[in-house]
N, C-alpha and C positions, 0 to 999 in steps of 0.2 A: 228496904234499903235499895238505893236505886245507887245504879252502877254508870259510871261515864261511858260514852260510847268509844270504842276505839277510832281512831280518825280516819281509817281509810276501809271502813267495812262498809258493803252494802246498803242499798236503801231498805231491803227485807228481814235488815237484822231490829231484832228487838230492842232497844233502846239498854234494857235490864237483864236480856241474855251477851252475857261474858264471852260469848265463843269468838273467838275469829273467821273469818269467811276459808274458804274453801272452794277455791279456783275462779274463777272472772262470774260476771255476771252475766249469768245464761237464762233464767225463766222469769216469767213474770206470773203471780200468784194475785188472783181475783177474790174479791170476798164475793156474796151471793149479790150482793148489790153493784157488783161491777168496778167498785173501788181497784188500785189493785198497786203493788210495789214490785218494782225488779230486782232479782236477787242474786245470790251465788248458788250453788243447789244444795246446801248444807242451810242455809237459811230460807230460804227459800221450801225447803221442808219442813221447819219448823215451826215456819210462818202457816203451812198448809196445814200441816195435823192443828193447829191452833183456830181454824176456822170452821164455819158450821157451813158446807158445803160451794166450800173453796174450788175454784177451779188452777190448773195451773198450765200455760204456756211456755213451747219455749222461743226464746228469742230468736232472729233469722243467723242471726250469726255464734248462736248455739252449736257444741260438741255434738255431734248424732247421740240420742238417745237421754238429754238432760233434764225433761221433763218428764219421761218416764223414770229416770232413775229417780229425780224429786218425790216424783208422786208415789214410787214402790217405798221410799223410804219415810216419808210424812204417814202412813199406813202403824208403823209400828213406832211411832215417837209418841211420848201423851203431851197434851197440848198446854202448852206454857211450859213446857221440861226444864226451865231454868229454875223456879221456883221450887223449896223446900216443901216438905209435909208430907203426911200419907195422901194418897192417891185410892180411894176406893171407891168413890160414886160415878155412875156410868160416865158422865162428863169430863171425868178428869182420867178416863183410858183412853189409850191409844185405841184406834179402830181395830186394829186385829188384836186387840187384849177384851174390849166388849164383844167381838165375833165368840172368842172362844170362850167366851162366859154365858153367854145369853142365846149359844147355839147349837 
């Protein structure tokens, strides 16, 4: 079921993730190929834990500390978190959910 986007959310928000942003757009989130979207850092995190070795920045006109808070929190989100179902195969945990299973 795909979801309308709301009209004034970021470029980092999921298209089929429902959330609303969560303060200006501060980081910009790299896939390994260099691609990348700028975001709020509620999406912008989402977008991170949802990639295979995502990088994230932050903007020059970023809050001190937006891309680390992004990146401490994409850590414990699992990736696509919009999406219904069980969650049990190492790809569908969040990284500190496979640390503490597989460590």
């Amino acid at each position: 079921m795909s979801v309308a986007p709301a009209k004034s959310r970021c470029p980092a928000a999921h298209p089929e993730d429902p959330t609303p942003c969560a303060g200006p757009v501060a980081v910009t989130v790299l896939d390994i190929e260099g691609a990348g979207a700028n975001g709020c850092e509620h999406h912008g995190a989402r977008l991170l834990a949802s990639l295979d070795g995502g990088r994230i920045y932050a903007l020059p006109d970023a809050p001190d500390g937006a891309a680390l808070r992004t990146f401490t929190a994409a850590d414990s989100i699992r990736p696509f978190c919009w999406l219904d179902g069980p969650r049990t195969g190492p790809s569908q945990l969040s990284h500190a959910e496979y640390r503490a299973r597989h460590h």
